[in-house]
N, C-alpha and C positions, 0 to 999 in steps of 0.2 A: 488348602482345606484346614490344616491345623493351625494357621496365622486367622481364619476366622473362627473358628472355633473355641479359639484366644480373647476375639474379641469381643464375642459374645460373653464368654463365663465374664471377662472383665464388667459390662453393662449390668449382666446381672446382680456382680459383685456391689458394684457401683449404687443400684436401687437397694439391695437388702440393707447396705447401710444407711439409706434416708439419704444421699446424694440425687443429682439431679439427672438427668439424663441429656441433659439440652442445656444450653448457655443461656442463663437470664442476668440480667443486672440490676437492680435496684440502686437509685440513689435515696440518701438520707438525710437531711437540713436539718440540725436545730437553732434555733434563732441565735442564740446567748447558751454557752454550755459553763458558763459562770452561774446561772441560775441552776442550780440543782435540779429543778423539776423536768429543762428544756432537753437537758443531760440524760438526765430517767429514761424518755419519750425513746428520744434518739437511739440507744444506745439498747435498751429493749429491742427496737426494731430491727438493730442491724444485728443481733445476735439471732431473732427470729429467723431472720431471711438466710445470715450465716448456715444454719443449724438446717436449712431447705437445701442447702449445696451450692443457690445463690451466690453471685458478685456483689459487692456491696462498698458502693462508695461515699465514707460518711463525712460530711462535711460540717461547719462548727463556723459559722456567720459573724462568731463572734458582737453582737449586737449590733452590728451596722447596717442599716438597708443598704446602702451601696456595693457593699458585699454581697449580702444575699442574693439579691438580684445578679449579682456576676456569678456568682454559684449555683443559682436556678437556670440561668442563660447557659454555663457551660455543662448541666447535664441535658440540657434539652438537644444541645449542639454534640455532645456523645451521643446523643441515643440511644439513653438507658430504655429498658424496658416499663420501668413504675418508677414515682417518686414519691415519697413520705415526707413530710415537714412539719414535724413540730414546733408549735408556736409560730407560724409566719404571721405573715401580714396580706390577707389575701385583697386589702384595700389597694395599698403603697405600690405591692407586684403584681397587679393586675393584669401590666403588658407579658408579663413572665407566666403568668398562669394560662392568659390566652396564646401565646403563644406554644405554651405545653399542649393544651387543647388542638390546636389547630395543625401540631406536627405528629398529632396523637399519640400522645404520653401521657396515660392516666396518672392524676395525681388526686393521693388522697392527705389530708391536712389532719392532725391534731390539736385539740385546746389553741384554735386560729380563728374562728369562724368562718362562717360560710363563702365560697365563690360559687356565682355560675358555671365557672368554666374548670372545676374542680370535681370528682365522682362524691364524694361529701367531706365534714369534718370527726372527728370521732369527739366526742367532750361528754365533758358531766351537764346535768341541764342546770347551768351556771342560777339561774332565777330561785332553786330551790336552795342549791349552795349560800348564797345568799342571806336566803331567809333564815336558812337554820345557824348563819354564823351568826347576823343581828340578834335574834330571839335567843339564842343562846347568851350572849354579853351584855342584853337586859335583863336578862332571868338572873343572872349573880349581881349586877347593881339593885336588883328589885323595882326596875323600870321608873327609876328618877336617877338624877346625879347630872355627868359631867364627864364629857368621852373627849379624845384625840383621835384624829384619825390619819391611816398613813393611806395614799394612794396612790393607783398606778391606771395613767388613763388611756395611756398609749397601746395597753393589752386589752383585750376586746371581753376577757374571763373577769378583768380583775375591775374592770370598767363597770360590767352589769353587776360583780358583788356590791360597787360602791354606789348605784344607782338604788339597789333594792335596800340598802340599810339607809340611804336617803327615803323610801316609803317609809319603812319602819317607824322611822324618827319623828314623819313627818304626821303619825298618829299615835305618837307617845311625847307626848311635848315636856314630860318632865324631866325627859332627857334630852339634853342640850351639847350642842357639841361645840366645844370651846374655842377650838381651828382643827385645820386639816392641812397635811404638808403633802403635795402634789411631784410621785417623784419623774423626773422630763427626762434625765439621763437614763442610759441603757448601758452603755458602753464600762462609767463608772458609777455605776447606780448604788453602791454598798455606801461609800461616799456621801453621796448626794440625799441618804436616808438618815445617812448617821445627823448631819449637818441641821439639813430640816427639823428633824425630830426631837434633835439635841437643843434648838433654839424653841421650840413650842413649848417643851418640859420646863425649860429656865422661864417661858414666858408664863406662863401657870402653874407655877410651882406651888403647893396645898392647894390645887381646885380639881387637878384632876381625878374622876373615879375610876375610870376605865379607859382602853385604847383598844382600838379596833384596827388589824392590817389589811391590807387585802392579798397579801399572798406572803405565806412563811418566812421568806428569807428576811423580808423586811422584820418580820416578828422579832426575830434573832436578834438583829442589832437595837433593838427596843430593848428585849428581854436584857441586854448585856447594859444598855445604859441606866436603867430600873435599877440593875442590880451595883452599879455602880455609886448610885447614891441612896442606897441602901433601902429600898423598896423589898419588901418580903412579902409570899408567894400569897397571894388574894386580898392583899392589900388595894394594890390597882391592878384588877384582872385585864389581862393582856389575851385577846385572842385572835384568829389567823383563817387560813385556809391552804391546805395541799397535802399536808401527811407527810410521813418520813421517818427515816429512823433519827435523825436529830429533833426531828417536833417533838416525836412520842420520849426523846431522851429527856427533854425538857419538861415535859408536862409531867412526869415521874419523878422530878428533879426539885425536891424541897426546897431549893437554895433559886429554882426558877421564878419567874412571873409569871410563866407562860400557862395558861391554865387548857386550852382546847385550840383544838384546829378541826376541821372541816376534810379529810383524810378521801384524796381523786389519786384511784387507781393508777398513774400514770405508766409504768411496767406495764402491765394488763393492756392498757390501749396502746399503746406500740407494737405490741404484739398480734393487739386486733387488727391495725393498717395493715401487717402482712400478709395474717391470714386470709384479708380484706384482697389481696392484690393475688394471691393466688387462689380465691375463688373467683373473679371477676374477669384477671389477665391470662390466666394459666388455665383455669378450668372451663373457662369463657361462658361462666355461670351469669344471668342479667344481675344488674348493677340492686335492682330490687329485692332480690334476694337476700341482701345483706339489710338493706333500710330503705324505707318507701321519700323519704323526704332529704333535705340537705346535712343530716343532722342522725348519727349515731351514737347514742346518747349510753353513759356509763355509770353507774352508782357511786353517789361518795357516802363515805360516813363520819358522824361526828366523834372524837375520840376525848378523851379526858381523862381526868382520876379512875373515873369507873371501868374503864375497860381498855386501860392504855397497855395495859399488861399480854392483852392478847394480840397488840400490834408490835410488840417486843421481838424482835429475836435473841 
């Protein structure tokens, strides 16, 4: 009697501290934790799930899809209870994702796009992002001049940013774009931008007005070669999308190029895929509940001079 009586106060013990009462696991993928953003997602999520009482196995793909794919196969072959994956690829693992479906392991994806055989993606709605990075980098040229652009087509977020600044362009025709460097690497993608970018610059050197990225990091190593041959801060405005506490260090940073980004809660939605998996998994709430469509859609905001200060910590 007093051996359960033990084990009881123990349970109770166990929930008033926010622990679990039951064994759940969770695994966690990010594509690339070289990219700061993939890092964010990831790492938000497994501290959510942590902080549940949750198991949590987080994995780091290191940019390879052949990786990923062995690391989506051996949590489906554990039989975790949920899977999270920021940044995958839900085209490339589609045998991986159906097979999650099929051994029923809900998986829910971040800033990925859509699968059928996924409960949805969590993202910003990449078309507005977009928009507001273009119109914001015409609105400081004053809608003529002479842009670079850095691209990433292999990501499905950074793909549609550079689709919609292609509309943009293609109804402001006094902005011209002089080239665009296409980055193909993953694995050593810092490299691969430095390279590119560094030969566009030398190849237009006094024509360029502005440069357009489509996701922060690459901004970085722009912002570092600008500054290198001494390009000072809205000379040739440089702008980005993701947010961060090094975007917002830059854009506060006189001695920067960097002038705005495009600021995607990524903390915030990793912590929604959890909360996501224990309404859904755990509370066995319908999947509608959370979002009627493939697509859980999250606010970004533009940050700058004007309001960088309140992104600061």
């Amino acid at each position: 009697m007093k051996l359960i009586r033990k084990l009881a106060l123990s349970a109770a013990a166990l929930v008033a501290l926010g622990g679990s009462a039951f064994a759940f696991e969770v695994g966690v993928i990010g594509f690339q934790f070289s990219s700061e953003t993939h890092a964010r997602v990831a790492n938000a999520a497994a501290e959510a799930a942590k902080a549940k009482g949750w198991t949590v196995t987080l994995l780091n793909s290191e940019g390879s899809l052949p990786k990923h794919a062995e690391q989506f196969e051996a949590l489906i072959t554990k039989k975790v209870d949920a899977i999270v994956i920021a940044m995958g690829k839900p085209v490339e693992a589609d045998a991986q994702f159906k097979a999650a479906k099929d051994k029923g392991v809900p998986v829910i994806t971040v800033q990925s796009g859509s699968s059928p055989h996924a409960l949805f993606d969590i993202q910003t709605n990449e078309y507005q992002v977009g928009a507001d990075a273009a119109l914001y980098l015409l609105g400081q040229m004053g809608y003529k001049g002479n842009i670079l652009t850095s691209r990433f087509e292999l990501n499905v977020a950074s793909r549609i940013r550079g689709k919609v600044l292609d509309v943009v362009l293609s109804e402001n025709q006094a902005v011209k774009e002089l080239g665009k460097f296409s980055m193909n690497r993953t694995q050593s993608w810092r490299d691969d931008v430095r390279a590119g970018m560094q030969a566009l610059l030398l190849q237009n050197q006094g024509k360029v007005d502005a440069i357009w990225a489509s996701f922060d990091g690459q901004a970085y190593i722009i912002d570092d070669l600008l500054k290198a041959q001494g390009v000072k801060k809205g000379q040739i405005p440089l702008i980005s999308v993701d947010g961060g506490a090094e975007s917002y260090r830059r854009i506060a940073d006189p001695d920067s190029t960097f002038l705005a980004t495009v600021a995607i809660p990524f903390e915030a939605m990793g912590k929604q895929a959890i909360d996501a998996v224990q309404a859904i998994v755990v509370d066995k709430k319908p999947k509608e509940s959370i979002t009627a469509g493939p697509y859980l859609f999250a606010n970004a905001v533009l940050v700058d001079k004007t309001n960088v200060k309140d992104f600061m910590k």
